[in-house]
C-alpha positions as CSV (number, residue, x, y, z in Angstrom):
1,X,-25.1,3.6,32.8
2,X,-22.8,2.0,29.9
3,X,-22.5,4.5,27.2
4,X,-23.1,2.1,23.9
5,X,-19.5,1.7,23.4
6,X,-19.3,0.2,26.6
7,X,-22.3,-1.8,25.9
8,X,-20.9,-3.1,22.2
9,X,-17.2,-4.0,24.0
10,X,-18.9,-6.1,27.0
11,X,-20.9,-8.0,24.3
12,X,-17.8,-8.6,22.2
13,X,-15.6,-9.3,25.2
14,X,-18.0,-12.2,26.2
15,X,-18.1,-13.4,22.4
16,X,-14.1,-13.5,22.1
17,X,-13.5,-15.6,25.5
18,X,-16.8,-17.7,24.5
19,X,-14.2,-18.3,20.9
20,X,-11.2,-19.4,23.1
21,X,-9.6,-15.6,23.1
22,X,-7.1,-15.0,26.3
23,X,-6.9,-11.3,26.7
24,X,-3.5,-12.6,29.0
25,X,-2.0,-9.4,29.5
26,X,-4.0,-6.7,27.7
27,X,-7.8,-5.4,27.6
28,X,-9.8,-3.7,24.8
29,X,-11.2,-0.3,25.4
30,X,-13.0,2.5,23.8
31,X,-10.4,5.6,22.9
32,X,-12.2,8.0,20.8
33,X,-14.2,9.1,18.3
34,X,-10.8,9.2,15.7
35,X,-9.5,5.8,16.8
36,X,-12.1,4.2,17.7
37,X,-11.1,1.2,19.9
38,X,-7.7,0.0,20.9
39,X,-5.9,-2.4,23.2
40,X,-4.0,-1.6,26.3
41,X,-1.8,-3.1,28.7
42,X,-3.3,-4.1,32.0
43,X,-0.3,-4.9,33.9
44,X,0.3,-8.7,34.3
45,X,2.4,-9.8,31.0
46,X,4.4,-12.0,32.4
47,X,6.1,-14.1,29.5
48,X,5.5,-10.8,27.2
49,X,2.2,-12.7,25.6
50,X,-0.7,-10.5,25.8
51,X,-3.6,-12.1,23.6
52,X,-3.8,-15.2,22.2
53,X,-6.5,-15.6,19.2
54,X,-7.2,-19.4,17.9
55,X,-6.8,-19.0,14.1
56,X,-10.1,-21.1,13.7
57,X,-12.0,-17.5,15.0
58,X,-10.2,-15.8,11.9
59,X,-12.4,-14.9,8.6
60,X,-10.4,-16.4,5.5
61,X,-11.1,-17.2,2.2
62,X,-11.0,-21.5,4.0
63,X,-14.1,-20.1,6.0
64,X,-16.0,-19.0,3.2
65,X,-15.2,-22.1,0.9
66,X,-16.4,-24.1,4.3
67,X,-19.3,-21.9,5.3
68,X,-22.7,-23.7,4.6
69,X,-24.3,-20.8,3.2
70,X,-21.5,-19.3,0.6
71,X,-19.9,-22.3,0.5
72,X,-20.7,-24.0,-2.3
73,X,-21.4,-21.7,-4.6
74,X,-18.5,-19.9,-4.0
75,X,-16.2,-23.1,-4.0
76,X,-17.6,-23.5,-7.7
77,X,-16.7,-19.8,-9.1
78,X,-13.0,-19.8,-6.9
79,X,-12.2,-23.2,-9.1
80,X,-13.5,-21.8,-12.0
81,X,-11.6,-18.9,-11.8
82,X,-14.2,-16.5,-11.9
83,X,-13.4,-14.8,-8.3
84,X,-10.7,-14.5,-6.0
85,X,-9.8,-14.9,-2.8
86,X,-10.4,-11.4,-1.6
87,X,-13.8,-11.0,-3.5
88,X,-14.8,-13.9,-1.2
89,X,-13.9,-12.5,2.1
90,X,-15.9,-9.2,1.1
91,X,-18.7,-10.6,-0.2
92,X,-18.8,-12.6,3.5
93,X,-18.4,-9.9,4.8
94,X,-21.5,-7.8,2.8
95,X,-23.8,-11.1,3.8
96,X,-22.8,-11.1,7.1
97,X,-23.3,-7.7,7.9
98,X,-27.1,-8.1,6.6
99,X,-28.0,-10.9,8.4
100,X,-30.0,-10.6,11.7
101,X,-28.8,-13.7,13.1
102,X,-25.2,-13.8,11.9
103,X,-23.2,-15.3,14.3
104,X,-20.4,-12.5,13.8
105,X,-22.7,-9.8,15.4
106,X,-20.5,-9.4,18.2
107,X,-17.7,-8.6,16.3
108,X,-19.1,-6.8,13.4
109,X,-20.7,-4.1,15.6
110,X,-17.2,-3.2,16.8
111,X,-16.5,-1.8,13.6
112,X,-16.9,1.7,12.1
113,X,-20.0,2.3,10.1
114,X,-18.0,4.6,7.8
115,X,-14.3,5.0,6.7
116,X,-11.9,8.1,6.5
117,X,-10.4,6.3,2.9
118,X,-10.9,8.7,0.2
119,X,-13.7,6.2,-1.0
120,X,-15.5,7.7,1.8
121,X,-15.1,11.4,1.2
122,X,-18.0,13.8,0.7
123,X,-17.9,15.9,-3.1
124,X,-16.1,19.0,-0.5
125,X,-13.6,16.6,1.4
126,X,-13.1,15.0,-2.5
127,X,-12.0,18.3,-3.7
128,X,-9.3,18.4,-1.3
129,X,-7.4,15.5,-3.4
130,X,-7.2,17.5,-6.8
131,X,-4.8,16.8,-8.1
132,X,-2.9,14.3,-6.5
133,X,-2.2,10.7,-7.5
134,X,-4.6,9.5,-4.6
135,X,-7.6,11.7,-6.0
136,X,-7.0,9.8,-9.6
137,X,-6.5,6.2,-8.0
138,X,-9.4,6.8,-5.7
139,X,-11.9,7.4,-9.0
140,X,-10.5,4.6,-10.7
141,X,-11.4,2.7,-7.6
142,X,-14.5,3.5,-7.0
143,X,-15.5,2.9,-10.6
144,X,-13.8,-0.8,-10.5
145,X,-16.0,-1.4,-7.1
146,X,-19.2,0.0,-8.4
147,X,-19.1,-2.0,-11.9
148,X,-17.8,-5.4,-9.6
149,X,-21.2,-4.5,-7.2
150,X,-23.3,-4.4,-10.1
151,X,-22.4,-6.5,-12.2
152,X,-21.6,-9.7,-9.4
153,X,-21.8,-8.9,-5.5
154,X,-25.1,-7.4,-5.8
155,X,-26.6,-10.4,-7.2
156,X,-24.7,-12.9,-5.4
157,X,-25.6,-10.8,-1.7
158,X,-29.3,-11.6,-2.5
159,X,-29.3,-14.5,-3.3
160,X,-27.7,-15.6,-0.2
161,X,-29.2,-13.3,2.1
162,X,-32.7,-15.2,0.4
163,X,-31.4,-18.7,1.4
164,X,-30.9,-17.5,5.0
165,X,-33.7,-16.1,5.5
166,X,-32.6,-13.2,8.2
167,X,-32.0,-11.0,6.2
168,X,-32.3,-7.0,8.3
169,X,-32.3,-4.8,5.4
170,X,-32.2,-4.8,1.4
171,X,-28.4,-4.8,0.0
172,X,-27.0,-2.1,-1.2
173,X,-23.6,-0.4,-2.6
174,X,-22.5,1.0,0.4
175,X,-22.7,-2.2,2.4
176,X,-20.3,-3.7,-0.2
177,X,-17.9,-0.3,-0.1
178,X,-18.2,-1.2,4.4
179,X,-17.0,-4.4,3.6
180,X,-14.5,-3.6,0.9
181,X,-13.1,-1.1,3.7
182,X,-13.4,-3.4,6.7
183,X,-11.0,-5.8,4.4
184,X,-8.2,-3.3,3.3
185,X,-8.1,-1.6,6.7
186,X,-7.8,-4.9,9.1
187,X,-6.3,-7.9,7.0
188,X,-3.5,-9.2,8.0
189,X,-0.6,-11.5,5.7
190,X,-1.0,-14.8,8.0
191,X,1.4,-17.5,7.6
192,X,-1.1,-20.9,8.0
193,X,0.7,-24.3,8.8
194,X,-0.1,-26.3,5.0
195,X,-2.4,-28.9,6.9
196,X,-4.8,-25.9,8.1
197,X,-5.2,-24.7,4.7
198,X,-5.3,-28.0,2.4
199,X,-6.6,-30.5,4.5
200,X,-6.7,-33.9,3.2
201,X,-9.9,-34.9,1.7
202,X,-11.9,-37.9,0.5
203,X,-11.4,-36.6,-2.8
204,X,-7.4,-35.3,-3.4
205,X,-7.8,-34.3,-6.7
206,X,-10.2,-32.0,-5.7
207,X,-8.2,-30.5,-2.6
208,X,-5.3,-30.1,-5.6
209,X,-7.2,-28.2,-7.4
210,X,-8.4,-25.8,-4.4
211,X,-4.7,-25.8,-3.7
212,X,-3.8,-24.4,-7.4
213,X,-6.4,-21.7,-6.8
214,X,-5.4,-20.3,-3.5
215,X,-1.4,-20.3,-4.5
216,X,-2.1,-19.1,-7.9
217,X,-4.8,-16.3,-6.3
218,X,-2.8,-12.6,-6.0
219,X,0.4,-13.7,-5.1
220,X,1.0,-10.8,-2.5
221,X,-2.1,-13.0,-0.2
222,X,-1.6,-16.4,-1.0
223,X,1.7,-18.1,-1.8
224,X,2.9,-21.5,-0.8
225,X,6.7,-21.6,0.9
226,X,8.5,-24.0,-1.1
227,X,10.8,-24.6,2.0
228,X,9.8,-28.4,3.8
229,X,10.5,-27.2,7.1
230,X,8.3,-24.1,6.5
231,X,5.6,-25.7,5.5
232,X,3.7,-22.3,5.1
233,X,0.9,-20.6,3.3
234,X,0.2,-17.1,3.3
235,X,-3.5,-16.3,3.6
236,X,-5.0,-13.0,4.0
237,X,-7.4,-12.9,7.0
238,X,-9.3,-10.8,9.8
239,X,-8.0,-12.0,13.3
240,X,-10.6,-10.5,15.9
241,X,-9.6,-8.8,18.7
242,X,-5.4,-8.3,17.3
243,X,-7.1,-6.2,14.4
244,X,-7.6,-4.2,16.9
245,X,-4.3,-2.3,17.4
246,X,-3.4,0.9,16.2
247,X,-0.2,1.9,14.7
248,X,2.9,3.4,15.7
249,X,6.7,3.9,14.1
250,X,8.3,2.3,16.9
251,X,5.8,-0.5,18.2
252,X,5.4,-1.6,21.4
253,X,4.4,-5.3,20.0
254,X,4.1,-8.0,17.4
255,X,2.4,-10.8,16.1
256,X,3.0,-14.3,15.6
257,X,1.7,-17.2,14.6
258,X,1.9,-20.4,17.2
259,X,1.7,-23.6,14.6
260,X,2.4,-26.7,17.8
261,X,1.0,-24.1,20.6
262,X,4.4,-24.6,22.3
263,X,4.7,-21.0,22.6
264,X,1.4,-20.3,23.8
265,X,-0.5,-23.3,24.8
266,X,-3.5,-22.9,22.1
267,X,-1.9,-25.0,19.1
268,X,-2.6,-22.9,15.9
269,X,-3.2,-19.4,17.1
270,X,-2.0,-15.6,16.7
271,X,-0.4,-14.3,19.7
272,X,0.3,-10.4,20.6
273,X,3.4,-10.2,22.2
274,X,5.6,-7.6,23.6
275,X,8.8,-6.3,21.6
276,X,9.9,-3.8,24.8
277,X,12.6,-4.9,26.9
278,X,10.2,-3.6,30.2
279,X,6.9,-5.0,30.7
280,X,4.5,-2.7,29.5
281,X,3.0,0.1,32.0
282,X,-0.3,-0.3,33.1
283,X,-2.8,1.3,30.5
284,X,-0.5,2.0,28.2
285,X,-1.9,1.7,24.6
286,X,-0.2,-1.5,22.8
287,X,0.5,-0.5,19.0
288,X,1.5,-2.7,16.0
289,X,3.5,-1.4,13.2
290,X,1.4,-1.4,9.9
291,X,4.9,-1.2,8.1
292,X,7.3,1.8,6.6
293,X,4.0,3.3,4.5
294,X,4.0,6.6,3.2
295,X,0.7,9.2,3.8
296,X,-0.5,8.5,0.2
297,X,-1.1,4.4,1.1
298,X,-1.6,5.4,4.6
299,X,-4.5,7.3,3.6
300,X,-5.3,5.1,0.8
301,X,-6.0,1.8,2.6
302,X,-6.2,3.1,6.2
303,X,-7.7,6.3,6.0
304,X,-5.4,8.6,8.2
305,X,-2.8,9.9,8.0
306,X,1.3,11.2,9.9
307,X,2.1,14.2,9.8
308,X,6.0,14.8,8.7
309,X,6.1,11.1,8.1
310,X,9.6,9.9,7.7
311,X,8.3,6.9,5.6
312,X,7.0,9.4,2.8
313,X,7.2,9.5,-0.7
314,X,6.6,10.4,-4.3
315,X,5.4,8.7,-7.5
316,X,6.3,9.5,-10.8
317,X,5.5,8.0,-13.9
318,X,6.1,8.6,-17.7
319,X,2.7,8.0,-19.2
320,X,2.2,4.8,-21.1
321,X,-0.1,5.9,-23.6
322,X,2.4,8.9,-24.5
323,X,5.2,6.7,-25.5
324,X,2.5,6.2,-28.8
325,X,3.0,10.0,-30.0
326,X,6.6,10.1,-29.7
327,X,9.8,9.4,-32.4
328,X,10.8,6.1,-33.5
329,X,8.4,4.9,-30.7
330,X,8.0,1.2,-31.8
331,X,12.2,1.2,-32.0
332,X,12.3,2.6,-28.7
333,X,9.6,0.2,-26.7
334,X,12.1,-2.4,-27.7
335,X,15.2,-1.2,-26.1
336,X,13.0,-0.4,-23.6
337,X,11.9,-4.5,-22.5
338,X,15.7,-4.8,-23.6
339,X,16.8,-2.6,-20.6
340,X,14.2,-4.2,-18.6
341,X,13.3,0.1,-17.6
342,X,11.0,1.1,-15.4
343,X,7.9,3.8,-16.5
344,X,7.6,4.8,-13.2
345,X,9.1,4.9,-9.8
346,X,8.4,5.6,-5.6
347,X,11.0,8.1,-4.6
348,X,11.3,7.9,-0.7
349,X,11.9,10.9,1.3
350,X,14.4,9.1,2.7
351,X,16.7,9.0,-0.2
352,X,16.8,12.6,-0.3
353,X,19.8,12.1,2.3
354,X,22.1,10.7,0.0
355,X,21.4,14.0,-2.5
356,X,22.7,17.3,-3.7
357,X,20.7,18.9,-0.4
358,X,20.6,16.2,2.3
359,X,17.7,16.9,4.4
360,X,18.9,15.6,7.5
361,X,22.2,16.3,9.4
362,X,23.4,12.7,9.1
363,X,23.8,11.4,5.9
364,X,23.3,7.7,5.7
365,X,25.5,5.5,3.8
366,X,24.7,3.3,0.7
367,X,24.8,5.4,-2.3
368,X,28.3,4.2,-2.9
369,X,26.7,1.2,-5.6
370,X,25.3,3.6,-7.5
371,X,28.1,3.7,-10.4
372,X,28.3,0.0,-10.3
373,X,24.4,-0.4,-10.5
374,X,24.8,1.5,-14.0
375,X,27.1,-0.7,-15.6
376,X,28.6,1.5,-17.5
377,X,32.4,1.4,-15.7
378,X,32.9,-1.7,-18.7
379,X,31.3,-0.3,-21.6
380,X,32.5,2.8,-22.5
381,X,33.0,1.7,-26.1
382,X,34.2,5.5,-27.4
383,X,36.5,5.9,-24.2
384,X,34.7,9.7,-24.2
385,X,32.2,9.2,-22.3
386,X,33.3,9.8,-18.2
387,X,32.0,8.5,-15.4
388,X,29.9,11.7,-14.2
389,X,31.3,13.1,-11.2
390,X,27.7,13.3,-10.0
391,X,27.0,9.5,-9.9
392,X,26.8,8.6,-6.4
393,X,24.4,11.7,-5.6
394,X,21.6,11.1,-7.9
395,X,18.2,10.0,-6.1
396,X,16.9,9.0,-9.1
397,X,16.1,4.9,-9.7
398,X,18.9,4.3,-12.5
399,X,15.8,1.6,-14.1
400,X,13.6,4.9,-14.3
401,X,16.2,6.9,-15.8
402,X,17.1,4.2,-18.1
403,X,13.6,4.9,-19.5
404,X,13.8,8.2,-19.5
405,X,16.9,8.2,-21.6
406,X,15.6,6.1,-24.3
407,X,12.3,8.0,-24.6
408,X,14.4,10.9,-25.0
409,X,16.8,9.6,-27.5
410,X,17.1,11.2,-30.9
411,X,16.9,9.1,-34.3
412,X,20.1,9.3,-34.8
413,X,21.0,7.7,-31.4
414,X,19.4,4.4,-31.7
415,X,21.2,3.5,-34.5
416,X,24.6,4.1,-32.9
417,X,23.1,2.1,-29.8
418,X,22.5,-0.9,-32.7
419,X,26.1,-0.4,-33.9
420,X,27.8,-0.5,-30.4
421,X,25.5,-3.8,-29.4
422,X,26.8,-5.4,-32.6
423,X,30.3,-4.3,-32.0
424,X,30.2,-6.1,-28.4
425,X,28.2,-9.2,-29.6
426,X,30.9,-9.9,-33.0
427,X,30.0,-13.0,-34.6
428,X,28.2,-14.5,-31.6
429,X,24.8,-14.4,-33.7
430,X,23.1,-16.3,-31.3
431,X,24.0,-14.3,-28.1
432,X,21.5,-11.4,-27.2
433,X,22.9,-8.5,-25.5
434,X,21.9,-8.6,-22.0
435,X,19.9,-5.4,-20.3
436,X,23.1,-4.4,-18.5
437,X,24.9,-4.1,-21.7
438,X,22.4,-2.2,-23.8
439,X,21.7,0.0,-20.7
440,X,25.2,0.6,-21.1
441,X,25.3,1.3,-24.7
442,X,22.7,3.7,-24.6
443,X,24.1,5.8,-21.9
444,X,27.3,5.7,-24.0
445,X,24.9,7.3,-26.6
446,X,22.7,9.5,-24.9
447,X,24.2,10.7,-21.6
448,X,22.2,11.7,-19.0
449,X,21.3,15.4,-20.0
450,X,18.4,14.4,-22.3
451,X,16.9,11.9,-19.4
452,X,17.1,14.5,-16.5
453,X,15.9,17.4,-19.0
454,X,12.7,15.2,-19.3
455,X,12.3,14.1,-15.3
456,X,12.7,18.0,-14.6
457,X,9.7,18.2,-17.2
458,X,7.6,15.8,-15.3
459,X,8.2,17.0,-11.9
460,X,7.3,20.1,-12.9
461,X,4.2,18.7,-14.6
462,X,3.0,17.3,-11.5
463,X,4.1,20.1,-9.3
464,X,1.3,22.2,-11.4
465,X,-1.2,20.0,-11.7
466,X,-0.9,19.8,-7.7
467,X,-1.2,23.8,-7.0
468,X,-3.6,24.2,-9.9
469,X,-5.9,21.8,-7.8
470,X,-5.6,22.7,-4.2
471,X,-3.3,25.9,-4.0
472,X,0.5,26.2,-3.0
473,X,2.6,24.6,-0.2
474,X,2.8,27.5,1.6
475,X,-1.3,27.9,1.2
476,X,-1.6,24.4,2.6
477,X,1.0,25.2,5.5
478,X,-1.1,28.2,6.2
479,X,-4.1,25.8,6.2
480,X,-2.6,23.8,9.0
481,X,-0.8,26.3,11.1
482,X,-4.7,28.0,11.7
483,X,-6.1,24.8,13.2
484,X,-6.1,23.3,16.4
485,X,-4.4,19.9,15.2
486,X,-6.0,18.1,18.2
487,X,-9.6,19.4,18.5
488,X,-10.0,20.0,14.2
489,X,-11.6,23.3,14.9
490,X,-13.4,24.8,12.4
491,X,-11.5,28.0,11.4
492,X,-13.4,31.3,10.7
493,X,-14.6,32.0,7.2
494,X,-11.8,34.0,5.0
495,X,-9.6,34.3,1.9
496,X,-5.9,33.9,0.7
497,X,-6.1,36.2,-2.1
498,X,-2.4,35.3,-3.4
499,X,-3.5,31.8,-3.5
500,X,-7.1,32.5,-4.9
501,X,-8.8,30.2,-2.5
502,X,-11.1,30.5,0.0
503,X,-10.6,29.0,3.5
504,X,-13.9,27.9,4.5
505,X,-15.0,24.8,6.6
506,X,-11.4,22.6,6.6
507,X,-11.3,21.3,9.8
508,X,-13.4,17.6,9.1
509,X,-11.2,15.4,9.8
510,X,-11.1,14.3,6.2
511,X,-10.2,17.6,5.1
512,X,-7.5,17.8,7.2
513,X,-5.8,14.3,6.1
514,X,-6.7,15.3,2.4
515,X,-4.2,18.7,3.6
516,X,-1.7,16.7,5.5
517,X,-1.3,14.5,2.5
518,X,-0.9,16.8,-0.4
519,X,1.8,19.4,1.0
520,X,3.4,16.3,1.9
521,X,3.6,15.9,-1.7
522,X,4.0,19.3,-3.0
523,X,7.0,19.4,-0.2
524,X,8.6,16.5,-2.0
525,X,7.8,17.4,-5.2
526,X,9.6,20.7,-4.5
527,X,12.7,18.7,-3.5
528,X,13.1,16.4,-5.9
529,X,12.9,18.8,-8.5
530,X,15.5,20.8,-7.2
531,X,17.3,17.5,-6.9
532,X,16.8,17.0,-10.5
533,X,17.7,20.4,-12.1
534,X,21.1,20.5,-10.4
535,X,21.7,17.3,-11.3
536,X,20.7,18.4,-15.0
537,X,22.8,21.5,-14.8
538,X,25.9,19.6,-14.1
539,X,25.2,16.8,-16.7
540,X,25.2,19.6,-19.0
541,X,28.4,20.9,-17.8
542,X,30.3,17.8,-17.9
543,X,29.3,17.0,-21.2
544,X,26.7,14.5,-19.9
């Protein structure tokens, strides 16, 4: 007897070839309870192409806007402005999902009834974030999608669920936090021919406008090429039966997008197709890369996590609101938009190679720019001021130290940067220093002592405010070396007196991402910082 897996993948196989899906030399099968469902090789890929999905079977924003349910109504709020692109695909989503008769059953029962995103987490599993960037963002996110449900979807839902008449059940938040999920964890970037997305209509000025919407919408989903031969628009969309691979560093395929259908025979269609040199093995699973993303977006959008991911990294970020309280702060947020300086920055484990304590044996190359990137080989106005022998072994973002250094600039500092600016422009009243040169002038100034005494401040900062939440790395190494990494045992009942916290029931799954994630960051917290204080301790010894 089919278990109801089985029985939900035979209904959904049917639905995808009745849609014009070739499963050519793949098939989708049931993994596990963690992975849910995933695609495998069956042996007989001949050209490398192992699915073929006609891009008419994909949900996009076009659907919605064309859908004679949502359609007009949302048509009318996407020119107005009042909604985006994504908004529409969600809120599909939400209706669909309620309807009895929906004609995306097939499809939609595939998919998980709930998430591992920290959106999902139970109060317990939440705790586990403390501290951590991800458990701030993940508040500020659900906050942002309860006030949007309330105040718009929730109304919207209804009323369109009334007008179809089918409805299964009354709408409520969690459907719209399912849908919200279902988007971030399977949307893909999908380059549409122009024609598919604009076609022409009766009424051009009206197809101009939709146009100005959909490339002016969140340029990271929709943006027009503005190459002829191109002739592409990036839409954000759910492909059925691709958004079904799972990820992998090294992926075994790739998508692409078939335009004339000379590739694969189905004009406008996404095709899976092998990157190996071999044909695949039989059964063996076919992954897609979900790009170079570190645990904290991993876990973010995806809900999972890698464990030692290569791809990790770090934020850090001078508060905004802080620059209010400090000296001469109107003086400095100029010379900051002059130096065009970053408040915050992503510091990839990676880079960490190119440091004071390379983490790997093999040093990459690359950091050799780093002087140049400065700018300050031309402008050394008091011919004191060396070119620290450090240079080319700081990990630091030179736009984030830039910042730094002007935050932490005395009084007496910015007007010497005003007098070296005006030395350099002379009688050129017109001419405005560029960023370059006051970036220059101020490091002339300042030095870098004052900007790395203030990142060694905020690493440690956040290197408390992660072990006064969750514990130590060592706790949360202890945490993971008890488990069974494969089964998630629970672990028996007990205490880490030197870390004052009780080890009691951290095996969910969740729990063990939440773990996964934050000694990741404590780890690189830990690095940095050491990266930091010896670059500190030998800006202070050269003077710098």
């Amino acid at each position: 007897m089919a278990t109801p897996e089985e029985a939900k993948l035979d209904v959904f196989l049917a639905w995808l070839q009745a849609n014009g899906v070739q499963l050519r030399g793949c098939r989708i099968k049931y993994c596990d309870s963690t992975k849910g469902y995933g695609v495998f090789a069956s042996g007989d890929d001949r050209d490398g192409v192992l699915m073929v999905v006609p891009l008419d079977l994909a949900i996009t924003p076009m659907r919605v806007l064309q859908d004679p349910l949502l359609g007009p109504e949302c048509r009318a709020m996407f020119e107005e402005g009042e909604v985006d692109d994504r908004f529409l695909m969600i809120l599909y989503l939400t209706v669909e999902r309620l309807r009895k008769n929906s004609p995306w059953k097939p499809y939609l029962n595939m998919l998980p009834t709930k998430y591992n995103c920290p959106l999902w987490f139970t109060d317990d599993e939440f705790l586990e974030l403390k501290g951590t960037a991800l458990h701030r963002a993940t508040q500020l996110q659900r906050k942002q999608l309860l006030s949007l449900y309330e105040d718009k979807a929730k109304g919207l839902v209804k009323k369109f669920l009334a007008l179809a008449e089918d409805s299964e059940s009354d709408v409520c938040f969690e459907d719209f936090l399912w849908a919200n999920s279902v988007f971030w964890t399977r949307a893909l970037n999908i380059p549409f021919p122009h024609s598919y997305v604009f076609p022409k209509e009766k009424d051009d000025q009206d197809a101009d406008h939709c146009e100005e919407n959909i490339n002016g919408a969140s340029g990271q989903h929709a943006e027009a090429s503005t190459s002829i031969q191109e002739e592409k628009v990036w839409v954000e969309g759910l492909v059925p039966g691709i958004d079904f691979c799972n990820h992998d560093f090294k992926p075994g395929a790739t998508w692409e997008v078939d335009s004339s259908g000379s590739t694969t025979g189905i004009p406008v269609s996404m095709y899976l197709v092998s990157a190996l040199q071999e044909p695949f093995e039989n059964e063996k699973e076919v992954r897609i890369s979900y790009g170079n993303k570190g645990n904290e977006e991993l876990l973010y959008l995806y809900g999972f996590v890698i464990d030692n991911n290569p791809d990790d990294y770090l934020m850090v970020h001078y508060p905004a609101e802080a620059i209010q309280s400090i000296s001469c702060c109107d003086a400095k947020m100029q010379l900051l938009e002059a130096q065009k300086a970053e408040l915050r920055c992503l510091l990839p484990r990676s880079s960490l190679d190119h440091g004071f304590f390379p983490t790997s044996s093999s040093e990459k190359g690359g950091s050799s720019k780093r002087g140049a990137d400065r700018g300050v080989c031309s402008y050394s106005w008091s011919g004191q001021r060396r070119m620290p022998s450090y240079i080319n072994k700081l990990v630091f973002p030179e736009n984030f130290l830039t910042a730094l250094r002007t935050i932490a600039m005395q009084e007496n500092n910015i007007s010497q940067v005003s007098e070296f600016l005006e030395e350099l422009v002379g009688s050129e009243e017109k001419r405005q220093p560029s960023d370059r040169e006051v970036q220059a002038a101020v490091w002339e100034v300042c030095g870098d002592s004052g900007a790395l005494q203030l990142l060694v401040d905020l690493l440690q900062t956040k290197m408390m405010d992660l072990e006064e939440g969750t514990g130590t790395e060592s706790f949360d190494a202890e945490l993971l070396d008890s488990e069974n990494l494969e089964q998630l045992t629970v672990i028996e009942k007990g205490q880490r007196e030197s870390d004052g916290l009780t080890l009691q029931n951290v095996a969910t799954r969740n729990k063990w991402y939440a773990i996964v994630y934050r000694r990741g960051q404590k780890e690189l917290t830990r690095l940095f910082l050491r990266e930091a204080e010896y670059a500190l301790q030998l800006a202070l010894t050269e003077g710098n």
